[in-house]
ROKOL-476585 format. One line per field, with one value per residue (C-alpha): residue number from 1; chain; x, y, z. Coordinates in nm, 2 decimals, m for minus. Example, Ala and Ser with C-alpha at 12.3 -4.5 7.8 and 13.67 -1.06 7.14 Angstrom:
BEGIN
nr (1, 2)
kette (A, A)
px (1.23, 1.37)
py (m0.45, m0.11)
pz (0.78, 0.71)
END
This chain:
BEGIN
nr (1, 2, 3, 4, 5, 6, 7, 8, 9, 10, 11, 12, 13, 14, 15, 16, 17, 18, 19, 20, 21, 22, 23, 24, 25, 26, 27, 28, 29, 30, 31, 32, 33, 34, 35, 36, 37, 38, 39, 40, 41, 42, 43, 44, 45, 46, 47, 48, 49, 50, 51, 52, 53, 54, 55, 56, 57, 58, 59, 60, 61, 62, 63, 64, 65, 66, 67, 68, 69, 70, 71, 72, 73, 74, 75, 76, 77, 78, 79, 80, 81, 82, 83, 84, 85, 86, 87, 88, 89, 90, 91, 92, 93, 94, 95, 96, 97, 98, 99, 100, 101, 102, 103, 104, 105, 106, 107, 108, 109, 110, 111, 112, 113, 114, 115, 116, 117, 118, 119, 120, 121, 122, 123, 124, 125, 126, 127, 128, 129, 130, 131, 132, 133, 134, 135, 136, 137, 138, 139, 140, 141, 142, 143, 144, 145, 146, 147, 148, 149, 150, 151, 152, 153, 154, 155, 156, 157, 158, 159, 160, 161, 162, 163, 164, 165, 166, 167, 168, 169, 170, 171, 172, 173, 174, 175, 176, 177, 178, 179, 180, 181, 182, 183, 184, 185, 186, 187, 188, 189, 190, 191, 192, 193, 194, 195, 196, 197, 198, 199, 200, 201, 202, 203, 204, 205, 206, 207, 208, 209, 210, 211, 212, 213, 214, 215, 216, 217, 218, 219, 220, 221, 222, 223, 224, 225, 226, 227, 228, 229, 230, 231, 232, 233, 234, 235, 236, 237, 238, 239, 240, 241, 242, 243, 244, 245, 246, 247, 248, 249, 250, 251, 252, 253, 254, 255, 256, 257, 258, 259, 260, 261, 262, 263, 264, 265, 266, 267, 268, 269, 270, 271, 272, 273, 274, 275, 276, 277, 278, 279, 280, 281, 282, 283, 284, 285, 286, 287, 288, 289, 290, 291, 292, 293, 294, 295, 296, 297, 298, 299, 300, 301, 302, 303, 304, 305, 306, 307, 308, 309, 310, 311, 312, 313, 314, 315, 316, 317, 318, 319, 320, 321, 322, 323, 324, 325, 326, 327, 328, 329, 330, 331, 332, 333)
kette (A, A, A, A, A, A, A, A, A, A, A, A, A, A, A, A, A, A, A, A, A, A, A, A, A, A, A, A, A, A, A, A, A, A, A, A, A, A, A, A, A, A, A, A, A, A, A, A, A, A, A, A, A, A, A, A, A, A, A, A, A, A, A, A, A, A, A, A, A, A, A, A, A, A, A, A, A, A, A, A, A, A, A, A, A, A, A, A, A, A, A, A, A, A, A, A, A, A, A, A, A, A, A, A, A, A, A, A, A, A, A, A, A, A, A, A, A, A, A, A, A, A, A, A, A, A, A, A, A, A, A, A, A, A, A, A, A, A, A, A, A, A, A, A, A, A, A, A, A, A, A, A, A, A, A, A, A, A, A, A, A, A, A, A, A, A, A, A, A, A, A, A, A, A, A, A, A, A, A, A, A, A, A, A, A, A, A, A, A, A, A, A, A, A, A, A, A, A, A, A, A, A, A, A, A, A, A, A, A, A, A, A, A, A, A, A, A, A, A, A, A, A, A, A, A, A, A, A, A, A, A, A, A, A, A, A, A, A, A, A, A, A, A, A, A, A, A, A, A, A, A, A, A, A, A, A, A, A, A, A, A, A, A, A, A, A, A, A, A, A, A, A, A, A, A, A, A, A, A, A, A, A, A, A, A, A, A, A, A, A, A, A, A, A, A, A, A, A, A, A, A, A, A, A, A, A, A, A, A, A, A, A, A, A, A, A, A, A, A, A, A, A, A, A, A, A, A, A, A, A, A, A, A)
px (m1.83, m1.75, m1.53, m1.40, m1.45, m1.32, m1.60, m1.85, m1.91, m1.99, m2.23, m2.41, m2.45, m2.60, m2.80, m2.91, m3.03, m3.20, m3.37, m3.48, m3.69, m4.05, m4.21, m4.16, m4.25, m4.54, m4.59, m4.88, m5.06, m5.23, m5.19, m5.37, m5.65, m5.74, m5.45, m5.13, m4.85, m4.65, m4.85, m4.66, m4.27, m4.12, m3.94, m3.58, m3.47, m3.08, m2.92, m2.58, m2.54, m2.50, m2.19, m2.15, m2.12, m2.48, m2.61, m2.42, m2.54, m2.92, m2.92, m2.77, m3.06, m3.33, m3.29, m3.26, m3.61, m3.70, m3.65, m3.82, m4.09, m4.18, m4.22, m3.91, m3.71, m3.66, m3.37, m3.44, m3.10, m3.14, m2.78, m2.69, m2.64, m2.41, m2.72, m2.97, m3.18, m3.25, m3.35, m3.60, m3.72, m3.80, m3.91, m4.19, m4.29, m4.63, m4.63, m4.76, m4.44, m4.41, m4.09, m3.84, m3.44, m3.11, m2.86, m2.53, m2.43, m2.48, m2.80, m2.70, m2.38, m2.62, m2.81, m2.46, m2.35, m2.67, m2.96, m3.23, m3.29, m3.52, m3.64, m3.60, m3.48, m3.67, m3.97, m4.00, m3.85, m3.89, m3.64, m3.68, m3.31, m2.98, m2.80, m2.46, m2.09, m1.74, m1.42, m1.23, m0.83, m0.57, m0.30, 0.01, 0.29, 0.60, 0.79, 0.61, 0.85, 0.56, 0.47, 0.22, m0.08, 0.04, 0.40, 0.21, m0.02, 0.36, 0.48, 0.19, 0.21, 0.64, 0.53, 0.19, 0.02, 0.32, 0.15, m0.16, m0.46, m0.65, m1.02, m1.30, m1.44, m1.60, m1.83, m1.75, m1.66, m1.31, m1.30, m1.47, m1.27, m0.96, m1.14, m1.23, m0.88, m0.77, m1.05, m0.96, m0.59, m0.59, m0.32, m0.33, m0.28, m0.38, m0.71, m0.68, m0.99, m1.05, m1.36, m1.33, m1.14, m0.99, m0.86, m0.73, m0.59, m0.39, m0.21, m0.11, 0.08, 0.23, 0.34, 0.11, m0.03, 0.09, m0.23, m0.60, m0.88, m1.06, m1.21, m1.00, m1.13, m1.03, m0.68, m0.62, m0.39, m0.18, m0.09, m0.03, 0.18, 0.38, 0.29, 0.11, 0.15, m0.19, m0.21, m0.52, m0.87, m1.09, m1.36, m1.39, m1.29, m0.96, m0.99, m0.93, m0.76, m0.54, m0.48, m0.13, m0.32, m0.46, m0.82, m0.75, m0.84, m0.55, m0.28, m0.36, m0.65, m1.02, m1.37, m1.14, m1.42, m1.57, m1.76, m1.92, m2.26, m2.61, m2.91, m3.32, m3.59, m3.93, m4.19, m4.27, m4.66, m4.56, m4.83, m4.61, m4.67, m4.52, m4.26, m4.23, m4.26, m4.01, m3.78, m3.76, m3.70, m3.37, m3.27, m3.37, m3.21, m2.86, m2.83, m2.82, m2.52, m2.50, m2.54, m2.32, m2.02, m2.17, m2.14, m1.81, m1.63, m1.66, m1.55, m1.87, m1.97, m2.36, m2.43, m2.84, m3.02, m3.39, m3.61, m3.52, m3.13, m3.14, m3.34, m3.09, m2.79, m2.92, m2.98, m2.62, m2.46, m2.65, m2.54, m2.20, m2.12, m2.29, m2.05, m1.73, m1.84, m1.86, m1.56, m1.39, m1.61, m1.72, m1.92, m2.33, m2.42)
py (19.50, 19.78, 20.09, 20.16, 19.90, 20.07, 20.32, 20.14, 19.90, 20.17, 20.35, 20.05, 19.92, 20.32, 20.33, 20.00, 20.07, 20.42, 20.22, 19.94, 20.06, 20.14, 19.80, 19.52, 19.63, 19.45, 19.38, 19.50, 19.37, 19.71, 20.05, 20.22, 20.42, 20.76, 20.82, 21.04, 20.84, 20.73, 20.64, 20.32, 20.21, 20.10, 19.80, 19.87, 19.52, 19.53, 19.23, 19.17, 19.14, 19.43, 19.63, 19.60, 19.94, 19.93, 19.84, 20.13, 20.38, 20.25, 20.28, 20.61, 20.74, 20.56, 20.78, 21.07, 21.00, 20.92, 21.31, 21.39, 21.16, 21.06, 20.69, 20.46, 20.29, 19.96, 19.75, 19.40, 19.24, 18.96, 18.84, 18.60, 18.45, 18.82, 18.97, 18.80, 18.67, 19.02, 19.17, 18.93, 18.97, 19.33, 19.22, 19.02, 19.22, 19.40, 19.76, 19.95, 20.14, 19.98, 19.81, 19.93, 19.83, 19.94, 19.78, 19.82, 19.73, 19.36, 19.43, 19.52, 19.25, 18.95, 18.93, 18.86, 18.59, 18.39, 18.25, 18.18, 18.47, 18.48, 18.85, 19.06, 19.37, 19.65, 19.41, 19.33, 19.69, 20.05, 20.29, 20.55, 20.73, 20.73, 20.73, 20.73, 20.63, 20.54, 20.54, 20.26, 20.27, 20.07, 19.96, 19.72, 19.60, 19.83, 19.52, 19.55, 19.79, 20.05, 20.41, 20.43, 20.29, 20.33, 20.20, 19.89, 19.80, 19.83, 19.57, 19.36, 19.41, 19.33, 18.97, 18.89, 18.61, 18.69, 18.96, 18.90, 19.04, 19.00, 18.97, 18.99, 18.65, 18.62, 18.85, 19.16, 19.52, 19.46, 19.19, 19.34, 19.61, 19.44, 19.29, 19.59, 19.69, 19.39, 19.45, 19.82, 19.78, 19.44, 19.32, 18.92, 18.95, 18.66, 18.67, 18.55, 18.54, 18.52, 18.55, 18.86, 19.22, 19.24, 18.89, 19.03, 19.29, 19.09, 18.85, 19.17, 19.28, 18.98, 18.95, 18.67, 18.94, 19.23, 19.41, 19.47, 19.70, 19.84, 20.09, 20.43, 20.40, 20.07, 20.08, 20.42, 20.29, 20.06, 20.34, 20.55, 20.28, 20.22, 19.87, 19.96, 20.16, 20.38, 20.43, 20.54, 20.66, 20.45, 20.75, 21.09, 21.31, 21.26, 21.21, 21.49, 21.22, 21.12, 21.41, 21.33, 21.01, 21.08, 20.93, 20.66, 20.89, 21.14, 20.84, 20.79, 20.52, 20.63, 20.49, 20.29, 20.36, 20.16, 20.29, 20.13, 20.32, 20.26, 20.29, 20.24, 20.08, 19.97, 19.68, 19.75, 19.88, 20.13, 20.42, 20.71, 20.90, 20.71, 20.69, 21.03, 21.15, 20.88, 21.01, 21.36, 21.32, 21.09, 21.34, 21.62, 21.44, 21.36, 21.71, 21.75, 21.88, 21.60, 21.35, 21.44, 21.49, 21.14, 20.95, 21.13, 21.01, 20.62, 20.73, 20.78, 21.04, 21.12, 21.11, 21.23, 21.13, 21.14, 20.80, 20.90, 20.94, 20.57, 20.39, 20.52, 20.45, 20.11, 20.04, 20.16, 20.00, 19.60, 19.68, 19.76, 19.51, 19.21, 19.35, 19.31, 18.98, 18.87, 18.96, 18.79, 18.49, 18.49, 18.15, 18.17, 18.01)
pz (m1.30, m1.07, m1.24, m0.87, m0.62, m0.33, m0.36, m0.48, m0.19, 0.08, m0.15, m0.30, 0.08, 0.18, m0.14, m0.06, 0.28, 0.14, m0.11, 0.01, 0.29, 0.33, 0.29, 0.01, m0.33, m0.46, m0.84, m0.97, m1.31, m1.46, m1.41, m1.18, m1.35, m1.28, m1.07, m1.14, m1.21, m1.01, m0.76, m0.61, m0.58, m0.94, m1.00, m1.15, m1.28, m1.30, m1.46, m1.26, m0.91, m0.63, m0.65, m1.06, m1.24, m1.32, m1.03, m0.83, m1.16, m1.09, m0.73, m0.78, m1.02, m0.82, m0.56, m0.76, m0.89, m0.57, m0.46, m0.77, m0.80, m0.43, m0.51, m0.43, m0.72, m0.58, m0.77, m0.83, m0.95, m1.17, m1.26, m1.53, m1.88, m1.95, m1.86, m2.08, m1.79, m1.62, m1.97, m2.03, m1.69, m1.76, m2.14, m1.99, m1.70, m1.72, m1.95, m1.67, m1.62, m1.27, m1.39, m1.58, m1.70, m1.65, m1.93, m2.05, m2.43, m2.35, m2.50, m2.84, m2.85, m2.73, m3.07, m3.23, m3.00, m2.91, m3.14, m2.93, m2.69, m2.47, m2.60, m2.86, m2.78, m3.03, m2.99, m2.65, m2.48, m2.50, m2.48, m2.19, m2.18, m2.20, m1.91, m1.87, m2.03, m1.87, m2.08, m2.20, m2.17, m2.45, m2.16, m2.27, m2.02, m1.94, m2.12, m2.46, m2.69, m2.79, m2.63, m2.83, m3.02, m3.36, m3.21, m3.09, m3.42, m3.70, m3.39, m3.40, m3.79, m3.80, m3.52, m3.67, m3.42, m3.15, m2.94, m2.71, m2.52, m2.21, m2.18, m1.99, m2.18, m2.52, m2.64, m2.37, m2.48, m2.41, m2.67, m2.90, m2.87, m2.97, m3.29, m3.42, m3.40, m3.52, m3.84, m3.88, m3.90, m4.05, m3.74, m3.60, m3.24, m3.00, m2.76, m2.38, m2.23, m1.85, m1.63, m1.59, m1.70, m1.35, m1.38, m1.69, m1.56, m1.32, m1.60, m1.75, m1.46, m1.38, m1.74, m1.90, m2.15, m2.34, m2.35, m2.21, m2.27, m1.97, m1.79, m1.71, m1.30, m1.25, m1.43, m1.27, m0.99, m1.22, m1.46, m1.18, m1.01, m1.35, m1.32, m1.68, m1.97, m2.11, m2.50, m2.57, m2.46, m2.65, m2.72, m2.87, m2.58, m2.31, m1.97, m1.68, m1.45, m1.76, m1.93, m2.11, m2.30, m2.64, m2.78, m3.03, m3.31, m3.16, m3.17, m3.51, m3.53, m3.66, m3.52, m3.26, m2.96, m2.72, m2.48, m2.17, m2.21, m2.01, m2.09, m1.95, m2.09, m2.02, m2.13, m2.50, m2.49, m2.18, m2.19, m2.44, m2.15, m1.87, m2.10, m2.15, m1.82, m1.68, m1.94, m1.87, m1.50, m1.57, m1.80, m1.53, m1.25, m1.45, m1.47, m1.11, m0.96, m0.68, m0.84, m1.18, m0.90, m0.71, m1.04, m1.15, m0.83, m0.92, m1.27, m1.41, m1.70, m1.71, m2.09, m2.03, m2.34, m2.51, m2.56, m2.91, m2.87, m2.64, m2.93, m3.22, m2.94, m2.92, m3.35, m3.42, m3.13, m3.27, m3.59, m3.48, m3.29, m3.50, m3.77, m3.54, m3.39, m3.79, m3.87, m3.56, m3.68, m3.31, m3.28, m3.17, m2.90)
END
């Protein structure tokens, strides 16, 4: 999913031309000894199609490192399965640190909603950094009678069953998100899911929905257009482009986040060092003034974080969301 798709078509397609010059990446089987690394392009496997949110973020980066590192960052999307097929792509590729991952926190919800993956996430990958996050928004329609969260859960609590919400589909952080409110304040509101947020977003205005959970940059023009009503910021800090819209813990509702977040990884059995050295220049080139501001634009926030911060990102995040998908007695595929 895209957080801005009216920008990020005519970067993804620059990016793309940028990137994907030079000569078609081959894939090697071993690293190359006794030569600095890098020393040939890498493989970024990205596991949803051209112009989704990750893809834009990877593309992005990969030229950052490109600057830094002079080897190209070639993106090899491998859409599917919610992302599942991509990951174990990059799962099975060679530990040479010639490919390497972009996810989002389909990696940590997929153990709760299939059985037989084909990978196995702290086995099969290494963490390398964190990347970046994008906020989450709590919108209703101008028809529902609440201005604010806690109005909206003592209405949902008064008509248990009689409200409803939008989706992205089963098992996506905009679900999720309404479980764990619907665990945390003990509320029974109804789930609509569609085949995507935007889809979802669309019901909403036309009335089929009372609420959806999405990202701030894509919901931007309907709040602005009053064709939707903003709650809450569904993380620990407000947004500058929404600055009259408290966090959920602000409108009265602790640990009610959900954060898109992204994160990279590489074949488990990577060289520490590769590792290491790939991880300090995403850090390094987050911190870059052009492309912070590049990222920001599409609604982006870097969030620029160790091997170390990814890895305990990615063990609280499983364990979070395999406890909300149990207590929505989410089914496993």
């Amino acid at each position: 999913m895209c957080p801005n798709p009216r920008h990020c078509g005519a970067i993804v397609a620059a990016l793309f031309l940028t990137l994907s010059g030079g000569g078609a990446f081959a894939q090697a089987t071993a690293p190359d000894a006794g030569q600095a690394y890098p020393v040939r392009p890498i493989r970024l496997i990205v596991p949803f199609p051209a112009g989704a949110s990750s893809d834009l973020v990877g593309r992005m980066l990969g030229q950052k490192l490109f600057e830094q590192l002079g080897q190209q960052v070639v993106p090899d999307n491998r859409p599917g399965a919610g992302g599942n097929v991509g990951i174990a792509v990059a799962a099975k590729a060679p530990p040479d640190g010639y490919t390497i991952l972009i996810s989002t926190p389909g990696i940590a919800i997929s153990p709760a909603l299939y059985s037989n993956l084909a990978y196995d996430a702290a086995r099969d990958l290494t963490p390398i950094a964190r990347l970046t996050s994008i906020h989450n928004i709590m919108l209703v329609h101008p028809s529902v009678p609440a201005k604010t969260l806690r109005q909206f859960i003592s209405l949902a609590r008064a008509h248990p069953g009689k409200l409803n919400f939008g989706s992205g589909g089963i098992g996506t952080t905009n679900h999720l998100a309404n479980e764990l409110l619907k665990r945390l304040e003990k509320i029974n509101i109804v789930h609509v899911p569609y085949k995507g947020v935007t889809q979802a977003m669309v019901a909403m205005t036309g009335g089929e929905v009372d609420e959806v959970i999405m990202p701030v940059s894509t919901a931007l023009p309907q709040i602005r257009a009053g064709k939707v009503r903003a709650l809450a910021i569904l993380s620990d800090e407000r947004v500058p482009m929404l600055p009259d819209v408290p966090t959920s813990k602000q409108a009265g509702v602790n640990d009610f986040t959900m954060p898109l977040w992204y994160g990279m990884f590489a074949p488990a059995g990577t060289p520490r060092d590769i590792v290491s050295r790939l991880s300090a220049e995403i850090v390094k080139a987050l911190g870059t003034p052009d492309l912070r501001e590049r990222l920001q634009a599409t609604g982006v926030d870097p969030w620029p974080g160790t091997a170390g911060e990814m890895a305990e990102l990615l063990r609280t995040e499983t364990t979070r969301y395999a406890e909300i998908a149990r207590s929505a007695d989410l089914p496993r595929e």
